[in-house]
PARODREN-360611 format. One record per residue: residue in three letters; x, y, z of N, C-alpha, C, O, CB in turn. Coordinates in steps of 0.05 Angstrom, whole numbers, plus 5000, padded with zeros to 4 digits. Glycine has a CB too. Example, Ala and Ser with C-alpha at 12.3 -4.5 7.8 and 13.67 -1.06 7.14 Angstrom:
<pts>
ALA526448865156524649105156526449345156528549345169522649115181/SER525749555142527349795143525850015157526850235161528249885114/
</pts>
This chain:
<pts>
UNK303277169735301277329749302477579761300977779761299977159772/UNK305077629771306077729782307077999764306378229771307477539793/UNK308577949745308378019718305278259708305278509703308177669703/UNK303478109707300778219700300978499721301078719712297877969707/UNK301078439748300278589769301578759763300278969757300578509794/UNK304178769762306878899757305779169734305479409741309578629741/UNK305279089711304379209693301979439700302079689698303779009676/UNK300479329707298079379708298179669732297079889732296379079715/UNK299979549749300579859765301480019745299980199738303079869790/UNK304079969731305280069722304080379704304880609704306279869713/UNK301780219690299680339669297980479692297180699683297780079649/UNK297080429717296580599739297280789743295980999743297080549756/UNK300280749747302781049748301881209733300681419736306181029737/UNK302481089715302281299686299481469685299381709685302481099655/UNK297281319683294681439689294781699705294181919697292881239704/UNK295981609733294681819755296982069744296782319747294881679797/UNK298781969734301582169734301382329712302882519709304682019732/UNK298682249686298182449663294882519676293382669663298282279624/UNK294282449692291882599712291982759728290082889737290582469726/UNK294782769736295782959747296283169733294983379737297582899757/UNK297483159721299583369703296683599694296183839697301683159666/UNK295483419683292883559669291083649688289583809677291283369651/UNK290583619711288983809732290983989741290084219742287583659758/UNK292983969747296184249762295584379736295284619743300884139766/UNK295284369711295084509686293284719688293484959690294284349664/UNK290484499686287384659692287384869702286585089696285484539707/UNK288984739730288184929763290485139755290185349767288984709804/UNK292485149740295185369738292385579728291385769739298585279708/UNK291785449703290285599678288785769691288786009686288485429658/UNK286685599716284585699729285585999744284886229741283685459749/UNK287485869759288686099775289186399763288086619766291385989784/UNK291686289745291986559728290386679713290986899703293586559714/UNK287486519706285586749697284486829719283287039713283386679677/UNK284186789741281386879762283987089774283287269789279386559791/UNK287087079767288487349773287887559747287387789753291887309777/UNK287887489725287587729703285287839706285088079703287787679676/UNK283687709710280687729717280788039734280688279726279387429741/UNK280987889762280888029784283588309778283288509791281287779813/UNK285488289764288088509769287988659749288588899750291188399769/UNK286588489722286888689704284088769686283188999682289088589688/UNK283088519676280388579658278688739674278488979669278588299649/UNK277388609695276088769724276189039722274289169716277588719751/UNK278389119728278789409736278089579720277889539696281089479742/UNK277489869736275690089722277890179699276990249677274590379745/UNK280990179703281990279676281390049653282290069630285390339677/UNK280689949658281589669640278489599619278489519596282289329668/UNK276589659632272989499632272689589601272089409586269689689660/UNK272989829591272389819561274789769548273889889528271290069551/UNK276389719543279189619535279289419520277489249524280689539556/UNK280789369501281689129475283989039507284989209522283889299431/UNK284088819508286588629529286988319514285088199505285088539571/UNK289588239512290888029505293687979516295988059515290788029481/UNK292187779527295587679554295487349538293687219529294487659612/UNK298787279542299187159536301787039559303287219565298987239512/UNK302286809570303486679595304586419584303086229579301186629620/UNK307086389579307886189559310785999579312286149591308986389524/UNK311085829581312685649600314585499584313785269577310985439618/UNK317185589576318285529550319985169559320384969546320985849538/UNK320585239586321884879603319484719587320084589567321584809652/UNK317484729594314984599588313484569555312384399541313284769605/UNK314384809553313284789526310284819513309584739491313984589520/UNK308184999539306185029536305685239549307185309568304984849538/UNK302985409540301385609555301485539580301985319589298685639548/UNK300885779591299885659630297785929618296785999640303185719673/UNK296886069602294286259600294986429577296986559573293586469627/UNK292186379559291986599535289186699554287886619573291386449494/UNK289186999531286287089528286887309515288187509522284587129554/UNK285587229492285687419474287987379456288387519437285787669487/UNK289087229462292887199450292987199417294587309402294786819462/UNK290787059410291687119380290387289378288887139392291386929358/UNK289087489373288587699361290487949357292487969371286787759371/UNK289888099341291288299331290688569346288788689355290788309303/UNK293788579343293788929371295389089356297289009343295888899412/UNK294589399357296589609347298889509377297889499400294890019346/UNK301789449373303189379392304989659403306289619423304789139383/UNK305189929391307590139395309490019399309889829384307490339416/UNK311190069416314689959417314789739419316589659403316490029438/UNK313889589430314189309424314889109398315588879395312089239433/UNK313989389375314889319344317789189349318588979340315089629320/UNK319589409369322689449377323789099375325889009368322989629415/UNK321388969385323088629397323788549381326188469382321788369410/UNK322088509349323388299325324988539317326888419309321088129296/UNK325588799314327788989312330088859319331688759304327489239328/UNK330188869352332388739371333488529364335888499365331688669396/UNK331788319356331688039352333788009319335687869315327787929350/UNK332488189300334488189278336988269272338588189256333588269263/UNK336988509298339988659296341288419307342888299294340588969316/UNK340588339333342988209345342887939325345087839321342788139383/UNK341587869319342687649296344387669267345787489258340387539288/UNK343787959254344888019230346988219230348488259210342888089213/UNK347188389257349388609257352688549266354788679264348288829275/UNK351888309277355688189277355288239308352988229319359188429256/UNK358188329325358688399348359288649351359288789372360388279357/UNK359888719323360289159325359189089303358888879291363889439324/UNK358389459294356489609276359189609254361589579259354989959289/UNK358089659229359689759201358290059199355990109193358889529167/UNK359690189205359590519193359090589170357290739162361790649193/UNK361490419152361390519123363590309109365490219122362390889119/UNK363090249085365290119061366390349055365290559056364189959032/UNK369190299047370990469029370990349008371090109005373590509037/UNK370890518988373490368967374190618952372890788940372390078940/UNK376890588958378790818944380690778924382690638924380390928961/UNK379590988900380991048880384191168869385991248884379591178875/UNK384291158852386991318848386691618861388391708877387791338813/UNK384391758851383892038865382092038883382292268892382892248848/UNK380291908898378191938916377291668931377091438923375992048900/UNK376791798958375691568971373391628970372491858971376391488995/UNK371691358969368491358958367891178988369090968995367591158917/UNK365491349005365191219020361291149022359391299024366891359040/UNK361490889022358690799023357390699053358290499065358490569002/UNK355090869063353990909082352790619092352590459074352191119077/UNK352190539113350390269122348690359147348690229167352589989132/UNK347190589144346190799165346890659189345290509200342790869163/UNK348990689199349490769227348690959246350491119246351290799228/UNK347391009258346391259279348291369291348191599299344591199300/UNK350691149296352391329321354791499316356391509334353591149342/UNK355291649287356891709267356392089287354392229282355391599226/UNK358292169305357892369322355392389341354892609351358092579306/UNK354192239346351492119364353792249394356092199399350491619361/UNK351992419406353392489430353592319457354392399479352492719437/UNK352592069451352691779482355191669467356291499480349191439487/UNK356491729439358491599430360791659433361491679409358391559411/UNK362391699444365391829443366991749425367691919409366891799466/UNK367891499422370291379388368191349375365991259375372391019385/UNK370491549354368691639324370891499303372591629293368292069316/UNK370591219298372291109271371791149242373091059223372090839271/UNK369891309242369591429223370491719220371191819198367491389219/UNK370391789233370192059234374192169229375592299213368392159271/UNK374492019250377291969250379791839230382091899227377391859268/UNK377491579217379291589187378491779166379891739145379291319171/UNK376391989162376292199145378092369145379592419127374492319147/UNK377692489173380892619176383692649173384892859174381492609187/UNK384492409167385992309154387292369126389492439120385192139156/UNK384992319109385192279082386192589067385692819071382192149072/UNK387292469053388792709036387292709003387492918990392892629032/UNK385492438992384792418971381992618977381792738998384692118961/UNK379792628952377492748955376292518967376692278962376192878930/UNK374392638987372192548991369092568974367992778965372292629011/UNK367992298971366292208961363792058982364191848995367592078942/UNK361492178982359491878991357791888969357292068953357391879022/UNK356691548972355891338949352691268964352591018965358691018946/UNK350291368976348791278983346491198955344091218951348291439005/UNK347691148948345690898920343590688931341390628922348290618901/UNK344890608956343590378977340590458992339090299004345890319003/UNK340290758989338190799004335990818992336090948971338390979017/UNK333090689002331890708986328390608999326590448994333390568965/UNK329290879020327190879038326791229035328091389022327990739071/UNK324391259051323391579059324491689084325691539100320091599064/UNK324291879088326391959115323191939142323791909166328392429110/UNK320891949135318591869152317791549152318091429130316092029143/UNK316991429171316591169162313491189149312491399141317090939187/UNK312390949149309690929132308290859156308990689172309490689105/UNK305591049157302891159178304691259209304191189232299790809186/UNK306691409200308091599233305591869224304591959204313291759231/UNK305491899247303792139245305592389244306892499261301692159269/UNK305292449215306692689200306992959223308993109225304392789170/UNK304992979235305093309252306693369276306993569290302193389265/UNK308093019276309893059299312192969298313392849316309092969318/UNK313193089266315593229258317193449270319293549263315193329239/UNK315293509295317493769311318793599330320693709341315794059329/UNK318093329337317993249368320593099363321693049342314993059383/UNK321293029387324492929395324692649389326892539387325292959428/UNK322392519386322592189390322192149356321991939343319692019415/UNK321992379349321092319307323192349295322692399272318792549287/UNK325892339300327992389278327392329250325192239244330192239283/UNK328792359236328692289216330292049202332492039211328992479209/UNK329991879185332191669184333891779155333391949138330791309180/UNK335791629161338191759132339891519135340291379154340392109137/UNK341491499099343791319098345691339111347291159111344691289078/UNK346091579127348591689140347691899156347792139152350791789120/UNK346391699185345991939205348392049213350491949208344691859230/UNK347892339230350092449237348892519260346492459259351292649221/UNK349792639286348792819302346392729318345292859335348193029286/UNK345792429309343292359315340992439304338792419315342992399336/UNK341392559277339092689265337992929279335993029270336992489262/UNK339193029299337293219316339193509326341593479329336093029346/UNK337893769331339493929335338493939370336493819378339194199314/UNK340294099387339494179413339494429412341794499417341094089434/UNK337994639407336794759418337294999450335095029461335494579417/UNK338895099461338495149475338995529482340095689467339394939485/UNK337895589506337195899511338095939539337195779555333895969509/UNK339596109548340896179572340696509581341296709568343896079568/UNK339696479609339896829608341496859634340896719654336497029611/UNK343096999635344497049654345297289671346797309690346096989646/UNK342997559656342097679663339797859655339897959632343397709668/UNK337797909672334697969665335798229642334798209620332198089699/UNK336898369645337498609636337998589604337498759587339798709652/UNK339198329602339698289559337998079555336597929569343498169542/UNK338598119524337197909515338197659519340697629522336797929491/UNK336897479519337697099517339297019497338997089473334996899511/UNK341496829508343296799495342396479477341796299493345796829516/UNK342196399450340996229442343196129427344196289411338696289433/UNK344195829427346295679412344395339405342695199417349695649436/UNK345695319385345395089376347494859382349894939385344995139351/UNK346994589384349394439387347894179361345494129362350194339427/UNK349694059343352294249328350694549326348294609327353394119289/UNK353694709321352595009302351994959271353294869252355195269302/UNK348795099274349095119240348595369242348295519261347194939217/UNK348395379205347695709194345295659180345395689155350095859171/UNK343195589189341195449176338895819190339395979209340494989192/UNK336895819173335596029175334096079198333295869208334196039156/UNK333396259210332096259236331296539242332396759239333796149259/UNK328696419254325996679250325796829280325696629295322096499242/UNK325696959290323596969317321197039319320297229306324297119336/UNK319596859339317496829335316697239342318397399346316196529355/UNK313397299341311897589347311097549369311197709388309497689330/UNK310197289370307897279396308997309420310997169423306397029399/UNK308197469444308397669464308297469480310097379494306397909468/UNK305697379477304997239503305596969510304996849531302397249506/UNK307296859486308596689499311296639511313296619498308296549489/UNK311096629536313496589548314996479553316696549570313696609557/UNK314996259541316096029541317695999522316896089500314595849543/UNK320495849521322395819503321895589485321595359493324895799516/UNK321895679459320795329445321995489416322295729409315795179446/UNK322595159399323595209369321295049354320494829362326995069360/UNK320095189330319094979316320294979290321095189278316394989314/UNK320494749283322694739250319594749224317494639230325394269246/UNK319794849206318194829178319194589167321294529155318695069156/UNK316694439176315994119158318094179131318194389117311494069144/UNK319393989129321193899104322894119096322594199073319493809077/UNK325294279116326294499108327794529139327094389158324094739097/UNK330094719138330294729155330894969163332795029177331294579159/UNK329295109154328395429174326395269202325195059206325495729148/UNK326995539216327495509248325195779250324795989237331595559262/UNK324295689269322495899290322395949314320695839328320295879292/UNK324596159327325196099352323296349367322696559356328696099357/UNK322296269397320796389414322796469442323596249451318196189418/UNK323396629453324596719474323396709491321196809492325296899475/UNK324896539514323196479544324496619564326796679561323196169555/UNK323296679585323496809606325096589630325796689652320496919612/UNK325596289626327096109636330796249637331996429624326395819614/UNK331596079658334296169662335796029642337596119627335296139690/UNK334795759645335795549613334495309600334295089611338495419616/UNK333795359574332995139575333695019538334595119517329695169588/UNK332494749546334594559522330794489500328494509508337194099547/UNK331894419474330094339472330994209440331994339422327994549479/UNK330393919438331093829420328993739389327193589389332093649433/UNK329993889367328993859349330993669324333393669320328094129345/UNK328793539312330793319288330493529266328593679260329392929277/UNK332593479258333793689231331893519201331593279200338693659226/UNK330993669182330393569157333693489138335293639127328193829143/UNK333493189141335293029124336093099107338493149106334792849116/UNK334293129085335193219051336692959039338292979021337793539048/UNK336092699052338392459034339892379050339692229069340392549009/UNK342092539037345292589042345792889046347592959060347092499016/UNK344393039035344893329039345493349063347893339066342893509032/UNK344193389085344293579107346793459132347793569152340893589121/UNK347293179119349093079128352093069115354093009128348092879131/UNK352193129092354793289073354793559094356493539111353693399030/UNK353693739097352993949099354793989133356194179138349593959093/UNK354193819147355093779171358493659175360393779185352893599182/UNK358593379165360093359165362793459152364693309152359293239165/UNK363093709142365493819130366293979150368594069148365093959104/UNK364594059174366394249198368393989214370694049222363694439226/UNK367493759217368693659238371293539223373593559233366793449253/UNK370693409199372893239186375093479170377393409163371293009161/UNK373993749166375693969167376993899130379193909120378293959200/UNK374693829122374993839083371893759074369993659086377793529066/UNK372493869039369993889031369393569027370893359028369694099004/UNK366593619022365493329015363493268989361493408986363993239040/UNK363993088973362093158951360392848951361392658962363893258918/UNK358192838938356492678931356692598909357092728888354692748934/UNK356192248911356492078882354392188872352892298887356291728880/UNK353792188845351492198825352291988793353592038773350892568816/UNK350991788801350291568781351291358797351791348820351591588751/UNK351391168778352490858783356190878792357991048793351890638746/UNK355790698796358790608813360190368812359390188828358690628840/UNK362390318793363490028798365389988829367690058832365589948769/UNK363789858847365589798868367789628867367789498845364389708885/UNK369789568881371989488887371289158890368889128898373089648911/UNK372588918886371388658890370888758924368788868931373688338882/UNK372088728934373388778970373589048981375789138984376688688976/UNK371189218989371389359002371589299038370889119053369789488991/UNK373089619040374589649075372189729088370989939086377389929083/UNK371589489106368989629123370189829150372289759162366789339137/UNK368790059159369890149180368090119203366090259205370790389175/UNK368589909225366589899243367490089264369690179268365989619252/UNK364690139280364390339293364190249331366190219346361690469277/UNK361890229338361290099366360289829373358289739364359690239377/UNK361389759385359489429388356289409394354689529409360689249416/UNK356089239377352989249378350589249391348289309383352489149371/UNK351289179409350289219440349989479454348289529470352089079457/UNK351489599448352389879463350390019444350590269447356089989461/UNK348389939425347790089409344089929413341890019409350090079380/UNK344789729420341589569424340689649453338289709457341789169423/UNK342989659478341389719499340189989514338990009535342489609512/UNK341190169494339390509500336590519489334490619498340890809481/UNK337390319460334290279449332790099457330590109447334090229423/UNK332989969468330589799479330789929515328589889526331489359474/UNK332190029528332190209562330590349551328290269548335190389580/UNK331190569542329890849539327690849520326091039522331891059531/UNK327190619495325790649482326790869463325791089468323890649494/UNK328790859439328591019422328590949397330190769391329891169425/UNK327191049381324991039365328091079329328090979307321691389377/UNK330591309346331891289316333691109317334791059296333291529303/UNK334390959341335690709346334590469329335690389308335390639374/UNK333190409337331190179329329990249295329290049282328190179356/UNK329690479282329790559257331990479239331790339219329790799258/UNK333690579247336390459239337390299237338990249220337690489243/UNK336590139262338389919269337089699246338689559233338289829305/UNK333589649241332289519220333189569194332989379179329889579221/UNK334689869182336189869159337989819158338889779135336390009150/UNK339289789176342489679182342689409172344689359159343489669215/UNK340489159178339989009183339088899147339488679135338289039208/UNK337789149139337089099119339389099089339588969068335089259120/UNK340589299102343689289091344889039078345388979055345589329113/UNK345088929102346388729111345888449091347588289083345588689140/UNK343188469088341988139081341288309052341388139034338487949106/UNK340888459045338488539024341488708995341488678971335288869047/UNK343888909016343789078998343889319004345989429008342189058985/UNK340889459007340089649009338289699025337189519038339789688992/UNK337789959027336990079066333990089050333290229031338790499086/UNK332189869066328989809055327889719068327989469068328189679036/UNK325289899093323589709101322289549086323689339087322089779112/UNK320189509069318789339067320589069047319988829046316089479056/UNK321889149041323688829026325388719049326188499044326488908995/UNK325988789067327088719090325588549120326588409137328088979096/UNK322888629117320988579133319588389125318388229139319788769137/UNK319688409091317988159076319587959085318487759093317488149042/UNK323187989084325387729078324687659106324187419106329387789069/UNK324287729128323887739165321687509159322387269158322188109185/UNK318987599155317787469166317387209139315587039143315387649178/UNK318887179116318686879100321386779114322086589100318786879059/UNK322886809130324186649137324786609161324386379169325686659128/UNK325986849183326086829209324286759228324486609247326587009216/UNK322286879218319386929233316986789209314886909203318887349238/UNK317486579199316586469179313786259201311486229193319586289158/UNK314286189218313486039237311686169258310586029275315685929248/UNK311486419256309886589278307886489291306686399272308886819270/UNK306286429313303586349310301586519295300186379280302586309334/UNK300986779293299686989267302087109258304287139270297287249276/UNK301287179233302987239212302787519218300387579217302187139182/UNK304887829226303187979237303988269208305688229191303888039277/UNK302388499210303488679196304388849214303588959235301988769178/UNK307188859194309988939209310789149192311689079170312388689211/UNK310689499198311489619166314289789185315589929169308289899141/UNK315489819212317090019210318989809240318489589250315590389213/UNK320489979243322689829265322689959296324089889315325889869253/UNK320690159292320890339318317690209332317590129356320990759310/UNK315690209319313190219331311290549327308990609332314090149364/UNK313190669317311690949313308990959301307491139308313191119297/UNK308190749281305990659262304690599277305190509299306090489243/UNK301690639262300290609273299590279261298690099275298790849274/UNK300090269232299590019229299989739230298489559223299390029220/UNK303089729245303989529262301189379276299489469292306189669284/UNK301589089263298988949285299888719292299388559274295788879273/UNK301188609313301488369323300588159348301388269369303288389323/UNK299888029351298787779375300687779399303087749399298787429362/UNK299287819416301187709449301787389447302087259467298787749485/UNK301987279420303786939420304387029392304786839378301586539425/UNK304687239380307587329364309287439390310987289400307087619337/UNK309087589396311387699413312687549430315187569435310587889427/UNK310387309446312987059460314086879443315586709451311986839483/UNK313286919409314986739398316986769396318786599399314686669381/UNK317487099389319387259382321387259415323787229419317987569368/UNK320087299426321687279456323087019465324886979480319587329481/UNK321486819448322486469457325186509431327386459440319086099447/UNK325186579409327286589395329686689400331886609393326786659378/UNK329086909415331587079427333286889449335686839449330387379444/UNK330986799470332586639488334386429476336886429478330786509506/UNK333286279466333685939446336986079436338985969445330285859405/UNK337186319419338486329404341186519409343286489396336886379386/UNK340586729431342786849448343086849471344487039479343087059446/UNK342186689491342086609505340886869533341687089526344486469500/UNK339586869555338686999569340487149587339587299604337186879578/UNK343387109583345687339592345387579581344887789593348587279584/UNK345687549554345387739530343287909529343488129518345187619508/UNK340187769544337687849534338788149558339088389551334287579541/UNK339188039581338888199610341088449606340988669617339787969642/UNK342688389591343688639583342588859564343289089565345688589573/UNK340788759549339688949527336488989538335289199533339888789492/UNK335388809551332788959558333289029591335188949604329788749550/UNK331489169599331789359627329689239642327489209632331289719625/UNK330589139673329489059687327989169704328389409704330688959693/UNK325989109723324389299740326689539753328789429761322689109766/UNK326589819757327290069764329690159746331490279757327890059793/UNK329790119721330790189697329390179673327590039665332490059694/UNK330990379663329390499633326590599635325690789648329090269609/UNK324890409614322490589613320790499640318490589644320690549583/UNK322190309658319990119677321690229705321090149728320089669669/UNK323790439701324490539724322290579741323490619762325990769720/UNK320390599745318690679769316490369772314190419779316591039760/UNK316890189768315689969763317089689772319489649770315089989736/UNK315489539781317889249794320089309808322489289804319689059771/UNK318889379826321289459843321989339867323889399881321089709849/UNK320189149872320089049900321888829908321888739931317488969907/UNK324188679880325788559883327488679859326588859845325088309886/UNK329988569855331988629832332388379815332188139823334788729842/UNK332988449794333288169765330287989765330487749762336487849775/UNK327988089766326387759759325087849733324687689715323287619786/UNK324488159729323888109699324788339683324988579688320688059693/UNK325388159655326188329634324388329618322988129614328488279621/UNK323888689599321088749581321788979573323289159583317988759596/UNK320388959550319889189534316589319532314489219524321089099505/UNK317189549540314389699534313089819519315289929519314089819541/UNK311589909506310590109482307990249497306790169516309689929451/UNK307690439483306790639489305190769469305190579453308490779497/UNK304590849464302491059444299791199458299191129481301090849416/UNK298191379445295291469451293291229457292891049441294091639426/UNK292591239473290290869483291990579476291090349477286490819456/UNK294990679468294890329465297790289503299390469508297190159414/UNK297590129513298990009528300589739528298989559534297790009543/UNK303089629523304289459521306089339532307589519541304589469508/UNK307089109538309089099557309388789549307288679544308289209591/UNK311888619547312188359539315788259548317788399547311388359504/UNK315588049554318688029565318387729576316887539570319788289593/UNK320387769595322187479611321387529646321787749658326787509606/UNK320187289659318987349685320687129701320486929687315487309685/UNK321987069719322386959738320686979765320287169780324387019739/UNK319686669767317686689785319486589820321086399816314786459771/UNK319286649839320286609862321086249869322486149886318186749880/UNK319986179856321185869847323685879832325485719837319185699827/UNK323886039816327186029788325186029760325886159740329985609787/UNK322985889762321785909733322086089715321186299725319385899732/UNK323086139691322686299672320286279657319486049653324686279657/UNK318986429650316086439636317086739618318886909618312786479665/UNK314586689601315186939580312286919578310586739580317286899549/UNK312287219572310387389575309587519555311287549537310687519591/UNK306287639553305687889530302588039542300587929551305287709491/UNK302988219539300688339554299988579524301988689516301988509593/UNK298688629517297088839495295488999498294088969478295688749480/UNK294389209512292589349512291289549489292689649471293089439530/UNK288989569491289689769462286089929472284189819483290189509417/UNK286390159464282790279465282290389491280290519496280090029462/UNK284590339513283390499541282790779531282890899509285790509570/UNK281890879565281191189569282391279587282691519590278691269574/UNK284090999613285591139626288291299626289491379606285691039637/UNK288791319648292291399644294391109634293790869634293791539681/UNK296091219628298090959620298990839643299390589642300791019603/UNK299390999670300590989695298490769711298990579726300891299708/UNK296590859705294190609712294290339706293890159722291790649701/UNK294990289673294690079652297089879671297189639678295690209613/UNK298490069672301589949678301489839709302689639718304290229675/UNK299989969719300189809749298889629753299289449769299689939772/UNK296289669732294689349735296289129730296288929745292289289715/UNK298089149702299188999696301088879716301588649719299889059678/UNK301789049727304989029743303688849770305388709781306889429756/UNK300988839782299488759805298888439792298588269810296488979813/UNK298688359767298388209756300688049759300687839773297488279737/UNK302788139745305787989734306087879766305587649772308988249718/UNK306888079784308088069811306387829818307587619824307888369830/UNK303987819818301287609830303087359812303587179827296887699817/UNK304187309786304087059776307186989800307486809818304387029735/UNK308987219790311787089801311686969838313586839846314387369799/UNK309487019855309787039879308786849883309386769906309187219891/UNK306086629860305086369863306286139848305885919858302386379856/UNK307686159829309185979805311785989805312985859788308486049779/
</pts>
């Protein structure tokens, strides 16, 4: 009898203790919608708006709130996370610059687009510095590339702008020239230098009335149109037209101080080529995901593609991503570039915490906090600020779309992961962002 009783609580326990669990669930669920509600859907930036938040409890292993989560969002930078997610898994602990393999007469050097190949945040140039060196001819072998220097749906007209570089097998320079104009006295004309110097063609503009100092480059060329400003100085950065390999042959023969020629045809490589690595890989993931840049995260996906594939290729690289890494996604999403610049990138706020639960699982959340930027850094410098370390995220940005997805620590220790999507507002972004931020802050200060 005693026995019976025994049990019978027992099966009690259990009852009230999965009756439990499942109303603290409800009431979490409840809560955190009647906050999105009230912080974010509600509000006047928000009321005509596409929104999909997604609130995921990885200890647990379940939602604490969707809405909207599977559906499909133009995401902007946030493309950057499975970017992030592939470099730090496929690029080693440092970058490869380039293979050698050298001949009786020539060293043949094959590119693995590196960005930071004279990149001015880079100071050691291992490449640069074993060119110098060499007494044989120089050769590059970019056979491997076999992409466009625009990605697929970037909006072509903003080829003048700073965040559009161009991609190449062998960035140099960052793909970009600086631009700048100094007057030092009203009496002469403005003194105008480029950094690097080229001898590349250059116009001045007629027009009178503008007074303002600005360069525009001719789409696919690199004649120059410079305008003289009435400023004491000013900088202004334009990405140079690639040409391949051209414009980067073209450059690199001032610094390495010899000529340089280009493979043309096939090539029997060496069994064992000399890789020359460059910066550790990190040092190269956490400007691009702080600052958000767009030829970081370009590159870094061909780098990547290099690596596993061969050859420098979004879409055979992105196909191999999502049949195997990302084989498991909850939606399957379309993924065509590594920056977010596209417009046709479309993924779910429970793709992006999958992709965020993989990162944790797999490099652990030391690693994450170094490469993404916490409230009053990078792009979220003016945002979360009212404590230090509780969340790490990446943002995106574009015309009406708003994004933001990451790692939340709630005033308990909880880690939760996050995805927020906006897409179709009319407000400012500065708006989008504070709802959100009135939101996040509201989960960490109750959970």
């Amino acid at each position: 009898m005693k026995s019976k009783i025994a049990n019978k609580f027992r099966q009690l326990l259990i009852l009230n203790s999965a009756l439990l669990t499942l109303f603290t669930s409800c009431s979490i669920e409840k809560q955190i919608g009647k906050s999105a509600k009230e912080d974010v859907l509600d509000t006047k930036a928000l009321q005509a708006a596409h929104v999909g938040i997604s609130i995921f409890d990885p200890a647990a292993d379940k939602y604490l709130y969707n809405y909207q989560s599977d559906k499909y969002f133009v995401p902007a930078s946030n493309t950057k996370l499975p970017t992030c997610y592939a470099a730090m898994k496929y690029l080693g602990d440092s970058l490869t610059s380039a293979l050698v393999d050298e001949t009786d007469t020539s060293i043949v050097i094959i590119p693995k687009g590196d960005p930071t190949v004279l990149h001015p945040d880079f100071k050691n140039q291992p490449l640069i510095e074993f060119l110098k060196k060499q007494k044989k001819s120089i050769i590059i072998n970019a056979n491997n590339w076999e992409e466009d220097a625009l990605g697929s749906g970037w909006s072509w007209n903003d080829y003048n702008e700073s965040y559009m570089n161009e991609r190449s097998p062998m960035p140099i320079y960052g793909n970009i020239i600086k631009w700048v104009q100094e007057i030092d006295d009203s009496t002469k004309p403005p003194f105008i230098y480029s950094y690097p110097e080229v001898n590349w063609i250059v116009n001045f503009s007629s027009d009178e009335n503008n007074k303002n100092f600005n360069v525009v480059r001719d789409i696919g060329t690199n004649t120059y149109i410079l305008n003289q400003g009435k400023e004491k100085k000013k900088e202004q950065f334009v990405p140079f037209a690639t040409n391949g390999i051209q414009t980067t042959i073209e450059l690199l023969e001032e610094p390495i101080g010899k000529k340089v020629f280009v493979w043309s045809g096939q090539h029997s490589y060496a069994p064992n080529l000399n890789p020359i690595h460059s910066q550790p890989t990190d040092s190269l993931l956490k400007p691009m995901m702080h600052r958000s840049d767009n030829f970081f995260a370009e590159q870094s996906l061909l780098m990547v593609s290099n690596e596993r594939l061969g050859v420098m290729n979004d879409a055979k690289i992105i196909d191999t991503l999502l049949k195997t890494d990302f084989k498991d996604l909850p939606q399957k999403p379309r993924w065509v570039d590594g920056s977010g610049l596209s417009r046709y990138n479309l993924f779910t706020p429970q793709d992006f915490v999958a992709i965020l639960n993989k990162m944790k699982n797999e490099f652990g959340m030391e690693r994450i906090k170094v490469i993404l930027p916490t409230g009053g850094e990078g792009t979220i410098s003016s945002y979360y600020k009212t404590d230090s370390g509780y969340i790490y995220g990446k943002t995106g940005t574009l015309s009406g779309v708003v994004a933001f997805s990451g790692f939340l620590y709630t005033k308990k220790r909880k880690l939760l992961i996050f995805s927020t999507l906006v897409n179709n507002h009319q407000a400012s972004a500065t708006e989008v962002r504070r709802a959100v931020e009135k939101f996040l802050q509201g989960i960490r200060n109750n959970y």
